[in-house]
C-alpha positions, 0 to 999 in steps of 0.5 A, a space after each residue: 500500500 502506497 500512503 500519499 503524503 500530500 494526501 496525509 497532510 490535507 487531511 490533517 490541515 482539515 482537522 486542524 481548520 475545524 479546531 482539532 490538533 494534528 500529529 505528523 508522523 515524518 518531517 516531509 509531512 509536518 513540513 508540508 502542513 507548516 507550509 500551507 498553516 503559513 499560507 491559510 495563516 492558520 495560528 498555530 503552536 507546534 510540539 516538536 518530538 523525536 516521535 513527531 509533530 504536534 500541531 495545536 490549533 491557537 485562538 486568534 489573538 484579539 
């Protein structure tokens, strides 16, 4: 089974547009959902691990 890593971080950027975090497995897919996070200038606080990445969804500031 072939898993599309684009496809990955679009499902990801979706959780994370509705108000729920997301876990990147690979640096390829978490670099792809930072890049789009800066283009939909999507706030947004990232936990970096030696497992992963956690992206946390962050309230506008007002």
């Amino acid at each position: 089974m072939i898993i599309n890593r684009k496809e990955m971080a679009r499902a990801k950027l979706e959780k994370l547009k509705n108000g729920y975090s997301a876990f990147a497995e690979t640096k390829e897919v978490a670099d792809i959902i930072e890049k789009e996070l800066k283009k939909l200038d999507i706030p947004v606080h990232i936990d970096r691990t030696e497992h992963g990445c956690w992206f946390i969804p962050q309230e506008p500031k007002a």
